[in-house]
C-alpha positions in Angstrom: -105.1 86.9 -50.3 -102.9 84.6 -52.3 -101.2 81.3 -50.8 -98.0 83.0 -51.5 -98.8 85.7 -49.4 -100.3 84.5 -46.6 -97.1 82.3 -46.0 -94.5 85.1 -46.8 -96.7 86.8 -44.2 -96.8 83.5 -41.6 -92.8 83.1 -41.9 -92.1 86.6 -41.7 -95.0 86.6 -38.5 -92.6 83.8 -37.1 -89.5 85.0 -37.3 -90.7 88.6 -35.8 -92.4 86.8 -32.9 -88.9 85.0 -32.7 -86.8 88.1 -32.7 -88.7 89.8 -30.4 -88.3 87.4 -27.8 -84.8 87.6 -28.4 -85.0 90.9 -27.4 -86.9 90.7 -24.5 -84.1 87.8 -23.4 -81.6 91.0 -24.3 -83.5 93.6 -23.1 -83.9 91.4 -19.8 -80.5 90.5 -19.3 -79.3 94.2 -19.8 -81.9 95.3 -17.3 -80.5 92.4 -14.8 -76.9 93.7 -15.5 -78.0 97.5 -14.9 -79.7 96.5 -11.6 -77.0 94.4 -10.4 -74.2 97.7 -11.1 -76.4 100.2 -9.6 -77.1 97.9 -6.6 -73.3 97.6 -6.3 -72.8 101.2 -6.5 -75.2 101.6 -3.8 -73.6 99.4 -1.4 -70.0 100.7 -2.6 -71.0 104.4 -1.6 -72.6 103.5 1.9 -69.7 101.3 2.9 -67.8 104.4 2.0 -70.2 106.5 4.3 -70.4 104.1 6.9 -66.0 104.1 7.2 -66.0 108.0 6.6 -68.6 108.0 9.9 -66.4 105.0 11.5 -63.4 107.5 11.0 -64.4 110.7 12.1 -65.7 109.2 15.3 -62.5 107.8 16.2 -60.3 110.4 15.3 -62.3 112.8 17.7 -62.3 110.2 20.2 -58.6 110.3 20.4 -58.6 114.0 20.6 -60.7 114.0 23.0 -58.9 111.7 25.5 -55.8 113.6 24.8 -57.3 116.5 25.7 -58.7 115.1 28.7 -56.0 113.2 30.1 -53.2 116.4 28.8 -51.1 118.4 30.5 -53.2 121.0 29.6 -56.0 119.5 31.2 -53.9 118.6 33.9 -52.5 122.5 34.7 -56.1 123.6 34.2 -57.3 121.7 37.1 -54.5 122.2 39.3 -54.4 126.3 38.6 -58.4 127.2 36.7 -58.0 130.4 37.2 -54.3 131.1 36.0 -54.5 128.4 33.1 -57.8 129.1 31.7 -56.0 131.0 29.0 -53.9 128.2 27.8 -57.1 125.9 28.2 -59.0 128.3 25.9 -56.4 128.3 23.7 -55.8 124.5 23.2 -59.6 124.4 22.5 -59.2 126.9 19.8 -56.8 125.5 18.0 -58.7 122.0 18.1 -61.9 123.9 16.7 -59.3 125.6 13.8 -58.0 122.3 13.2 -61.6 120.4 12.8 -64.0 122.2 10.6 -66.4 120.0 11.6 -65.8 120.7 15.4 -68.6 123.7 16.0 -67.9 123.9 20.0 -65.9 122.4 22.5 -66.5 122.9 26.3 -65.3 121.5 29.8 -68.3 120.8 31.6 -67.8 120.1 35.7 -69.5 117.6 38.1 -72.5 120.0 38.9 -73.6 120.3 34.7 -72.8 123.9 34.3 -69.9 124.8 31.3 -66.4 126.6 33.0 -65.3 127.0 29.8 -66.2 126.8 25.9 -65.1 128.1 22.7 -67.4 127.7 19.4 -67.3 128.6 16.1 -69.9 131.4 14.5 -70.0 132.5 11.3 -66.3 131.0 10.2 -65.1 133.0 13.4 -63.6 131.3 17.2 -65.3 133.0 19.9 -64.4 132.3 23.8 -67.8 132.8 25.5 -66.9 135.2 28.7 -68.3 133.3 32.3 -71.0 135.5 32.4 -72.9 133.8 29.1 -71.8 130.2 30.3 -75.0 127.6 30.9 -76.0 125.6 32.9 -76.4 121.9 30.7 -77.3 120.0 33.6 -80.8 118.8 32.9 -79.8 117.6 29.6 -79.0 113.9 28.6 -76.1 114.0 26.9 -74.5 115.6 30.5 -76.0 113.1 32.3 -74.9 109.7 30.2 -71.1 112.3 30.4 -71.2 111.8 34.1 -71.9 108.6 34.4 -69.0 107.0 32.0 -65.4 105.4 33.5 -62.5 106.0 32.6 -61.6 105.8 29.0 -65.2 105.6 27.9 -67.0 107.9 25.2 -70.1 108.8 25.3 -72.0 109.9 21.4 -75.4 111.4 21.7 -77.6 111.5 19.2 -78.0 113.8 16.4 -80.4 116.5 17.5 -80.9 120.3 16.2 -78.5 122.5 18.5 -80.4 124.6 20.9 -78.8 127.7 23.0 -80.8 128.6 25.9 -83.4 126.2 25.3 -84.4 127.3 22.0 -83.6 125.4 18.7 -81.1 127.5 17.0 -81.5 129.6 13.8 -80.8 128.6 11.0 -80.7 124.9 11.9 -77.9 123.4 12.9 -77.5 119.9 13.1 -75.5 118.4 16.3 -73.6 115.8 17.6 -72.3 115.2 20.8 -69.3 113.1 22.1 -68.4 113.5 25.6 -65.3 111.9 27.6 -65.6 112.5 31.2 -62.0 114.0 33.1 -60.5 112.7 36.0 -58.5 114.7 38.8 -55.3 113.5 40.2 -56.7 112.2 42.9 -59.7 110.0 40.7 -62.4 112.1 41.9 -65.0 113.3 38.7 -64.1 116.8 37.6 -66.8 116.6 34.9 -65.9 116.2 31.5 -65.0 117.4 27.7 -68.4 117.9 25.2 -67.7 118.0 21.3 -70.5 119.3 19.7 -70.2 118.4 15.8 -71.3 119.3 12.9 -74.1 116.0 12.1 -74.0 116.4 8.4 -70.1 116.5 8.8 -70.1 112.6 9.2 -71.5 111.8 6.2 -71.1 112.5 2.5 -73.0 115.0 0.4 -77.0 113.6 0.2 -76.6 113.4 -3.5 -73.8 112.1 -5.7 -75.3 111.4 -9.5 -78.0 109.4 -9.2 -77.4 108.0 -6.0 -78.9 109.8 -3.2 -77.8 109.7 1.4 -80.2 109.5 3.6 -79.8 109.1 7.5 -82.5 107.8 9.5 -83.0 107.8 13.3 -84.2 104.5 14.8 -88.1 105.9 14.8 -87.9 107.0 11.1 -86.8 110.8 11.4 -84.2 112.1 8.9 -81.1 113.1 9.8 -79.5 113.4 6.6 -82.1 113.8 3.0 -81.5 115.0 -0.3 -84.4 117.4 0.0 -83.5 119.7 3.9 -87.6 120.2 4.5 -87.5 116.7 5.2 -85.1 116.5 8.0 -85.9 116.5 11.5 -89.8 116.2 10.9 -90.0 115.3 14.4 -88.5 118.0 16.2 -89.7 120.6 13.9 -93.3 119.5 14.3 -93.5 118.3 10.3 -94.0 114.7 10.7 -91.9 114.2 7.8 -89.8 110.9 7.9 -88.9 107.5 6.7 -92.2 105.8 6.7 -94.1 108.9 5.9 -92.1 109.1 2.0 -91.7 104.9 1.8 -94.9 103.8 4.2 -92.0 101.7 6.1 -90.0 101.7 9.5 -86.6 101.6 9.6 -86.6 98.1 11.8 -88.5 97.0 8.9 -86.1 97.6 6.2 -83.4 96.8 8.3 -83.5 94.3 11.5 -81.2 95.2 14.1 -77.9 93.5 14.0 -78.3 92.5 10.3 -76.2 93.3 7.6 -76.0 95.8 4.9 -79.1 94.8 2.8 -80.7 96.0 -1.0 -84.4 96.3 -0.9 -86.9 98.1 -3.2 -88.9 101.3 -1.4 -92.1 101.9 -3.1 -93.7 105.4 -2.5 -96.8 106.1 -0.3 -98.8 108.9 -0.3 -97.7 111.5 1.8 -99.3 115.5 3.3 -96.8 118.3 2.2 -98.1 120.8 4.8 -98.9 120.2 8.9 -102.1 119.7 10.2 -103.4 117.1 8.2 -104.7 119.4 5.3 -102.8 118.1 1.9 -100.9 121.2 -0.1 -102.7 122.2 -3.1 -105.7 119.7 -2.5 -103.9 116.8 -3.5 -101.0 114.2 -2.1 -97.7 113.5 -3.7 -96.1 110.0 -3.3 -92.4 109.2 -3.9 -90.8 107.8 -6.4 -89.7 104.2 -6.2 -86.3 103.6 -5.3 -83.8 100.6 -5.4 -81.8 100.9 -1.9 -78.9 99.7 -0.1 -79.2 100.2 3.8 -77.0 99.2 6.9 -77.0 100.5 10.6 -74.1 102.7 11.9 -73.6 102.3 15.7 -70.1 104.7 16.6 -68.0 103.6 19.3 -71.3 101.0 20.2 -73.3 104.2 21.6 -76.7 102.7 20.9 -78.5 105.8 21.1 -76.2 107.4 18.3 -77.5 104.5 16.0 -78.5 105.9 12.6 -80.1 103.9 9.4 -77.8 105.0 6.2 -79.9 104.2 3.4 -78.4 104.9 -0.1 -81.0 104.8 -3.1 -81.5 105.5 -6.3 -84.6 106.4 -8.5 -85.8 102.6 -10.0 -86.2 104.1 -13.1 -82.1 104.4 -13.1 -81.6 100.9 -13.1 -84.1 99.8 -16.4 -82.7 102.4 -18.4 -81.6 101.3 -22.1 -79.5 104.0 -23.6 -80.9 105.9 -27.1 -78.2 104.4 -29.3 -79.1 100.8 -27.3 -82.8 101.2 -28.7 -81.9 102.7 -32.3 -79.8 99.4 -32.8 -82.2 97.0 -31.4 -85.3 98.1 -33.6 -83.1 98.4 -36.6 -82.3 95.0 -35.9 -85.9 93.9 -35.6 -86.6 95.8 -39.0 -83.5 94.3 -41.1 -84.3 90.8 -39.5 -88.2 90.8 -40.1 -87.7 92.5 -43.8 -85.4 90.1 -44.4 -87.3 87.1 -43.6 -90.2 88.4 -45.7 -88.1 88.0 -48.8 -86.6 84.8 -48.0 -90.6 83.5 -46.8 -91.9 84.7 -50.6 -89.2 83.4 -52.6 -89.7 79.7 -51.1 -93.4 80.1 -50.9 -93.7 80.9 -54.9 -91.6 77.6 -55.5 -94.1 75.4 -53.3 -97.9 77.4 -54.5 -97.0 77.3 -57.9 -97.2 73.4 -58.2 -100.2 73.6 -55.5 -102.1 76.0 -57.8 -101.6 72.8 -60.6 -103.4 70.4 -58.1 -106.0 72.9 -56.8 -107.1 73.5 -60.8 -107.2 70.0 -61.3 -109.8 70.3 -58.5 -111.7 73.0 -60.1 -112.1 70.8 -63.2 -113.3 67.3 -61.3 -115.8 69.6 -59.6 -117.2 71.0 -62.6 -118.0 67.4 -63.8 -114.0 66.6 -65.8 -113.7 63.8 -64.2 -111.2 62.4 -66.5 -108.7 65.5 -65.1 -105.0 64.7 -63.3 -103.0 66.8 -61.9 -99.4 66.0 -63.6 -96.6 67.9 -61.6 -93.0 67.5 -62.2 -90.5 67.0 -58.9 -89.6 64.0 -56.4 -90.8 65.3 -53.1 -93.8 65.7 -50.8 -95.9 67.8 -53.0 -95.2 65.1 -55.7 -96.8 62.4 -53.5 -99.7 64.7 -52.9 -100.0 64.9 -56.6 -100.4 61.1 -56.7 -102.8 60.6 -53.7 -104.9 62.7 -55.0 -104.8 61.2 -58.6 -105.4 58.2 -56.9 -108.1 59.3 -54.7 -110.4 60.9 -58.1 -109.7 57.6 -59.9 -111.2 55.7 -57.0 -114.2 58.6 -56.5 -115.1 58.0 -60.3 -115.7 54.3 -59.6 -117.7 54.9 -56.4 -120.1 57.2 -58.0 -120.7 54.3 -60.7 -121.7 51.9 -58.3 -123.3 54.5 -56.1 -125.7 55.0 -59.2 -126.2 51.2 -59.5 -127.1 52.0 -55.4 -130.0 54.4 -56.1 -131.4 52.0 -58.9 -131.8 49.0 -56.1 -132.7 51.5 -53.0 -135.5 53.0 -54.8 -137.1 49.5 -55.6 -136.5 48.6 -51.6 -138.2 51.8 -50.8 -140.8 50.9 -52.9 -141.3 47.8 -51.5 -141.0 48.8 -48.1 -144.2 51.5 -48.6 -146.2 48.9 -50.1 -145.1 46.0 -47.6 -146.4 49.1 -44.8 -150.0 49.6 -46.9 -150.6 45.5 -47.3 -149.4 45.3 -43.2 -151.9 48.2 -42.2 -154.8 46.5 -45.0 -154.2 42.9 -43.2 -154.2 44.0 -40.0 -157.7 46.1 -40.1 -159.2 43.4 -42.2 -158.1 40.3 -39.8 -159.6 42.5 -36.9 -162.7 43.2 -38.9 -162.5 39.3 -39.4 -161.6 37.9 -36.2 -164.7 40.1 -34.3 -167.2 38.2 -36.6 -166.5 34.9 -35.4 -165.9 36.0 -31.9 -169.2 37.7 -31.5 -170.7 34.2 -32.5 -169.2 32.7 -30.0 -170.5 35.1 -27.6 -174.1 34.7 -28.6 -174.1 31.2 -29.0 -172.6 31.3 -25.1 -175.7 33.7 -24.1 -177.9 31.4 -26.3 -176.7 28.5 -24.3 -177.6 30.0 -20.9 -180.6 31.1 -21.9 -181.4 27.5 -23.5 -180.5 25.6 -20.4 -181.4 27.7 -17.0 -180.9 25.1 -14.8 -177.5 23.7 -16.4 -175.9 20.7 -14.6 -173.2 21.6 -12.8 -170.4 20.2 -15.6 -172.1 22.5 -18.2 -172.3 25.0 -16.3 -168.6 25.2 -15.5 -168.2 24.7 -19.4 -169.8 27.7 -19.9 -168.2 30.1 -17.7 -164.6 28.9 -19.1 -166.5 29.4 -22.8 -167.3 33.3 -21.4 -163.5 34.0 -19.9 -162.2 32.2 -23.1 -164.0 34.8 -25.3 -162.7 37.4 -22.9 -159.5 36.8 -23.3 -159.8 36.5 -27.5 -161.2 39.5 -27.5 -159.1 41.2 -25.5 -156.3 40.0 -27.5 -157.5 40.3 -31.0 -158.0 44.1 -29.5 -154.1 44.2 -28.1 -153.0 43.4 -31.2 -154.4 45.8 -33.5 -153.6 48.5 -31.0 -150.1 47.4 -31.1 -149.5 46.9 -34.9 -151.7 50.4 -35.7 -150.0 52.3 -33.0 -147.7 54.9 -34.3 -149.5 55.0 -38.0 -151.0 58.3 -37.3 -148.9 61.4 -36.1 -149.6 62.6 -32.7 -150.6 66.4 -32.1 -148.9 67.5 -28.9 -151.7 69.1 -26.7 -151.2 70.7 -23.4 -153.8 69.3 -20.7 -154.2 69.2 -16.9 -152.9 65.6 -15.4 -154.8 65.7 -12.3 -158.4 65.3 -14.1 -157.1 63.2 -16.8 -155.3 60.7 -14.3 -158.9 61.0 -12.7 -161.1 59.2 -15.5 -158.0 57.2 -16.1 -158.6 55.1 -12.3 -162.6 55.8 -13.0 -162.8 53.9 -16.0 -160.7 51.2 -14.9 -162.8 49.9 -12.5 -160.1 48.4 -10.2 -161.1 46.2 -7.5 -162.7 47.3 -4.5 -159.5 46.6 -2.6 -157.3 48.8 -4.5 -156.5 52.3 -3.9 -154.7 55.3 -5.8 -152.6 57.8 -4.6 -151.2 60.5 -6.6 -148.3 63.0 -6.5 -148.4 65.7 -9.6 -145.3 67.8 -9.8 -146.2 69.3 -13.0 -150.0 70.3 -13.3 -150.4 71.5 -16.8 -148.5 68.7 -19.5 -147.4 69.1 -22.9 -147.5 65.8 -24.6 -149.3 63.3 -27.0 -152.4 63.2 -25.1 -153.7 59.5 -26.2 -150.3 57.9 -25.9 -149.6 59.7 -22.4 -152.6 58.2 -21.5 -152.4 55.0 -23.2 -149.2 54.7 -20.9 -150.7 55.5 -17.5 -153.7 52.8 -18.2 -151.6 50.3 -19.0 -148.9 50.4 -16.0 -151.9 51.0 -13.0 -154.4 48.3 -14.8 -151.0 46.1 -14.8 -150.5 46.8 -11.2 -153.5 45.8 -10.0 -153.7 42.6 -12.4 -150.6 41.4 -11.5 -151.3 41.9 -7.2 -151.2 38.4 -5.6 -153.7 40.3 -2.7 -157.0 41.4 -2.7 -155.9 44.6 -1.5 -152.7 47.1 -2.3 -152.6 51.0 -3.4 -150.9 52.0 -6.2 -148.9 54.9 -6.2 -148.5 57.5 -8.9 -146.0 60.4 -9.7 -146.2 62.7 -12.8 -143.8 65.2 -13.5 -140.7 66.1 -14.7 -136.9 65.2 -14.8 -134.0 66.9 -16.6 -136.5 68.1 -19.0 -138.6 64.8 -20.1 -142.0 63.8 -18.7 -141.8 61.5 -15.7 -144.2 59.1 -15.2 -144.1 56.5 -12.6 -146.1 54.2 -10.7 -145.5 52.0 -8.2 -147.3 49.0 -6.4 -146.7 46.2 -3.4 -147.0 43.6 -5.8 -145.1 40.7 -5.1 -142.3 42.2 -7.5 -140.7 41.3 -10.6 -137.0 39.1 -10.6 -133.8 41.0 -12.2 -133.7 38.4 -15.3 -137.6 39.0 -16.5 -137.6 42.7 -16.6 -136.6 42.8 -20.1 -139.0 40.2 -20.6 -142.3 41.5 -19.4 -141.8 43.9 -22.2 -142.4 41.5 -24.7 -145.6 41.1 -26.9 -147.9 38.1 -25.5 -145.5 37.6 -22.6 -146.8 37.3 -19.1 -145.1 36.2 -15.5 -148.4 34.6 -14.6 -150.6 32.1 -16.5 -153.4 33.7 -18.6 -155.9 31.3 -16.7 -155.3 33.4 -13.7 -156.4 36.3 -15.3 -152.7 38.1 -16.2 -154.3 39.4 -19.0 -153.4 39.6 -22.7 -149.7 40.4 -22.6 -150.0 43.5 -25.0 -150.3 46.3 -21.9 -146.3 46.1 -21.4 -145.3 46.0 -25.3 -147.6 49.1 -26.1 -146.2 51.1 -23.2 -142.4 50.1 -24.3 -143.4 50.9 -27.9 -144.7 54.4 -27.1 -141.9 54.8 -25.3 -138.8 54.1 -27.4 -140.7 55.5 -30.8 -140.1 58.8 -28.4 -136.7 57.7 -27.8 -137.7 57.7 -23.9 -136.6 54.7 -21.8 -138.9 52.2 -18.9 -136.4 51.8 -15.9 -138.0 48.7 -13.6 -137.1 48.8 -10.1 -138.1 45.8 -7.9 -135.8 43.0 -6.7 -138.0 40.0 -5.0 -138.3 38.8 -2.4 -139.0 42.3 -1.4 -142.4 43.4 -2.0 -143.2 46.3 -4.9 -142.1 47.3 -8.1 -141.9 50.4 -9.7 -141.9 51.5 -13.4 -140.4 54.6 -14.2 -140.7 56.0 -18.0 -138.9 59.0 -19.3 -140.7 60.8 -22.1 -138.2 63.5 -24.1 -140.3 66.5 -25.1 -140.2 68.0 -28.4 -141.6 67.1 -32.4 -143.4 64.2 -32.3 -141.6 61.1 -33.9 -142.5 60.4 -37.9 -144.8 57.6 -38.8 -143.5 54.7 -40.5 -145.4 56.5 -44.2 -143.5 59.5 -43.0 -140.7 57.5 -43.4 -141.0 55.3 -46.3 -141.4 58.8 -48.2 -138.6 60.5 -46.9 -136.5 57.5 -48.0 -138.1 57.7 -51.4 -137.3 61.4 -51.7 -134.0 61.2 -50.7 -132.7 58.3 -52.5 -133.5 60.6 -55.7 -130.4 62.8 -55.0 -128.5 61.7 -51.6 -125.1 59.1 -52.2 -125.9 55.7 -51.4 -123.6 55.8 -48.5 -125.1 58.3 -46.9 -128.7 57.1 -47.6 -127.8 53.4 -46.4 -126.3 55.0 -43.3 -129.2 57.1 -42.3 -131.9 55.1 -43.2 -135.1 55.1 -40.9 -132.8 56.8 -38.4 -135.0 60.2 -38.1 -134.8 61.6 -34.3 -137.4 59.8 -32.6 -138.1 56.4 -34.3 -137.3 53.6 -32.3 -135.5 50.3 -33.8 -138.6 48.1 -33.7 -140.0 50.9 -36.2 -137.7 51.0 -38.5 -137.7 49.6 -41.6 -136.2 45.8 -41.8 
């Protein structure tokens, strides 16, 4: 894919991302403004059910206290039996003046009715005294009886029941009771209303929005769907928190405002009984709701939960045309910005393809090539810098030739400097032994000449024995130290407890010192000689160094954060802060070497093992506390190269590596330590 292409492609890529969140801001805000007008609408038509409630309450109120404190009323209870009639009649007409007045009746003081008209079938019957009830168990008589004068009393809404029995079909009630007074103040009983329940309310549907009426514990007066109402009475179980999975104090506390919540379905049973309809449970839509209390005329029992919602859905709606217009929009915008994106991007790649085959012909060895592009701008500069930068390229790789030339002499030098170095070391060893040997005989030749030596030559001769002791020891520590490293190590696994063994038996350490061990890792993989090089130095210079007779040395192998771990500890008299770099020092000692420190190499081999692995010695001791404790951290993996290793890798490389690059990494192969590498 061309440059051209893949920018007409990033712009166009840019400006979609760019539109679409635009749209999502639209699409967002349109959402917010649907949500807000619904949750208006909502709260418009419950205000509107809430006063139509408010109303119809009140209206019957004042009918019913006109009734009750009448001259009707009033002739009734002065003549019952020769104004019945025009009682009957007054509640009649009340009934054919109220649709949603289903029965009116004059209760007395003992509960039972003396008279009542209702309303069956669109038709006004007066029910002869022989079919009148007694009502006095039930509550609504009761809460009648015990009001003052000018009080109301509204029940609850309940399904009607004649004799006991829940009427068929269902009928819905509620009652509102004044009580009446005779002219004397005593109770007469009182007037019951029994109205229509749905009657108060609007329809349960109007558009989208949908009514619903809710009793304080959840049942449903008033729902959308009929099967739903009065789950309680009916035996159903159907209600608020059944269809929501939420009470109605909940929603809604008591005395608080009208409010607009979300109700999220819960699962919910269709039939009775437990066992779900059809094997499986429905749940409810999600609806966005407006819901207030309604308390008429204060009657707390008569409190009902109004609850208007509509589906969620409704409110995140976009209309058809809405969408058609915003993804034509997106279309003309992105299409758009792909032809603007191409057009500029063929004005800025054609000059870049100029620079990137002036590249192409540097690379393949033209390196007399510019790149010559017309303009005054960015790309322009470009141009230049990179002119520029081949210019100074061309003379780099003339002096990086002149480089090679003089590396590969140094290298040269440097392997034959490492042959003379290993030749003069062998051969001043091979030297130094012959006179040294001498001396030794002519010491033994001595003793044997003289057997009963006077006591100053005698004394002469045991410093002539340590003397050679310490030559030879030396002339050995040296040669160690200067051949160590020549030869490549093999990594071998082997057990430490045995080796650590013939390690302390070969020794010989004096007959006051002890060794205790701690292995962590039994089986070792490692350069066999130099691991054990290391451990015979560090215990041989614990004991040396001991200003007692007597100590134990203790030793830990194993491993930490993947290196070896060797340490070994003593109760030496300890080595100051300021010489622990020091004791690691060729021929350096923190005792004189006529007190038998030794030759000073033990130290220097053991750091030079060490850092040709790039491992490190910690030393941890801090007089005048007794003991000190070397700790040395071998990494495992490939064994370091040896110096011929190097010298040839240095050779080979300088044939066809820059000079930068080989002056840079030089001797630095993983695993050689500084004092190996190549001066």
């Amino acid at each position: 894919m061309s440059l051209t292409t893949r920018a007409a492609l990033a712009m166009a890529m840019i400006v979609g991302v760019s539109t679409l969140a635009v749209l999502w801001l639209v699409i967002v805000t349109h959402q917010a403004r649907l949500a807000a007008s619904l949750e208006a609408r909502l709260t418009t038509q419950l205000q509107i059910a809430l006063r139509q409630g408010e109303a119809a309450i009140s209206s019957l109120h004042r009918e019913a206290r006109a009734l009750a404190d009448g001259p009707v009323m009033r002739a009734y209870l002065a003549d019952p039996v020769g104004e019945r009639g025009m009682l009957e009649a007054r509640l009649s007409g009340l009934l054919a003046a109220r649709p949603e007045l289903f029965q009116a009746r004059l209760i007395d003081a003992a509960g039972k009715e003396e008279v009542r008209v209702e309303r069956s079938d669109d038709r006004l019957s007066v029910t002869p005294p022989s079919k009148l009830q007694d009502k006095g168990g039930r509550s609504y008589v009761a809460a009648m009886l015990g009001l003052k004068p000018g009080e109301v009393h509204v029940g609850r809404v309940s399904l009607n029941r004649e004799h006991g029995r829940i009427e068929r079909p269902l009928r819905p009630a509620l009652r509102l009771a004044v009580p009446v007074f005779g002219p004397d103040g005593g109770r007469r009983g009182g007037i019951v209303f029994n109205l229509e329940g749905r009657a108060l309310l609007p329809p349960s549907r109007q558009g989208i929005a949908e009514l619903r009426a809710v009793k304080p514990g959840g049942e449903y007066v008033l729902h959308p769907d009929p099967t739903r109402e009065f789950g309680m009475e009916l035996g159903t179980g159907q209600g608020l928190q059944r269809e929501f999975g939420v009470a109605p104090g909940q929603l809604i506390p008591r005395g608080k405002s009208a409010t607009v919540t979300r109700l999220a379905g819960s699962p919910e049973s269709r039939d009775r009984g437990g066992a779900q309809a059809e094997g499986m449970a429905r749940k409810a839509e999600p609806m966005l709701a407006a819901a207030q209390w309604f308390v008429p005329k204060g009657s707390e029992e008569a409190r009902l939960l109004l609850v208007a919602a509509a589906p969620e859905r409704a409110a995140f709606a976009l209309s058809q045309k809405t969408t058609r217009w915003l993804v034509a929009m997106i279309l003309a915008v992105v299409g758009g910005a792909c032809l603007i994106a191409w057009l500029l991007s063929r004005t800025v790649t054609r000059r870049l393809d100029v620079v990137a085959r002036t590249a192409r012909r540097i690379a393949s060895g033209d390196r007399e090539a510019v790149a010559e592009i017309g303009g005054e701008d960015e790309l322009t500069d470009m141009a230049r810098a990179f002119n520029s930068m081949t210019a100074r390229l061309n003379r780099m790789m003339v002096r990086d030739e002149e480089t090679k030339s003089l590396l590969r002499l140094a290298n040269s030098e440097f392997a034959r400097s490492n042959a003379d170095l290993e030749s003069f070391a062998r051969a001043a060893a091979h030297d130094l032994r012959g006179p040294i040997i001498a001396l030794s005989a002519l010491r033994d030749w001595l003793e044997e000449a003289l057997p009963d030596p006077p006591e100053d030559a005698r004394l002469h001769l045991a410093e002539m024995r340590r003397q050679v002791r310490r030559l030879e020891d030396l002339v050995a520590g040296l040669l160690n130290h200067l051949l160590l490293g020549e030869r490549k190590p093999a990594l071998t696994r082997f057990e430490a407890a045995p080796l650590l063994r013939r390690i302390v038996a070969r020794l010989r350490l004096p007959a006051g010192f002890r060794v205790e061990s701690r292995i962590d890792t039994p089986v070792i993989t490692a350069a066999r000689r130099e691991y054990e090089v290391i451990l015979e130095q560090l215990i041989s210079n614990a004991a040396r160094h001991d200003d007692r007779a007597a100590g134990t040395i203790h030793v830990r192998l194993g491993q930490e954060a993947g290196a070896l771990l060797i340490e070994v500890a003593d109760d030496g008299p300890g080595i100051p802060p300021d010489a622990h770099e020091r004791v690691m020092q060729p021929l350096l000692t923190l005792r004189s070497r006529d007190s038998g420190a030794g030759s000073g190499m033990g130290l220097a081999m053991v750091d030079k093992i060490v850092r040709r692995w790039s491992g490190r010695v910690e030393i941890l001791s801090a007089p005048p506390a007794r003991g000190t404790v070397f700790r040395v951290i071998l990494p495992q993996g490939a064994p370091p190269p040896t110096p011929g290793e190097i010298a040839a890798r240095l050779a080979a490389e300088s044939d066809g590596a820059p000079a930068g690059a080989m002056l840079a990494g030089a001797g630095d192969g993983p695993g050689v330590a500084a004092s190996d590498r190549p001066a």
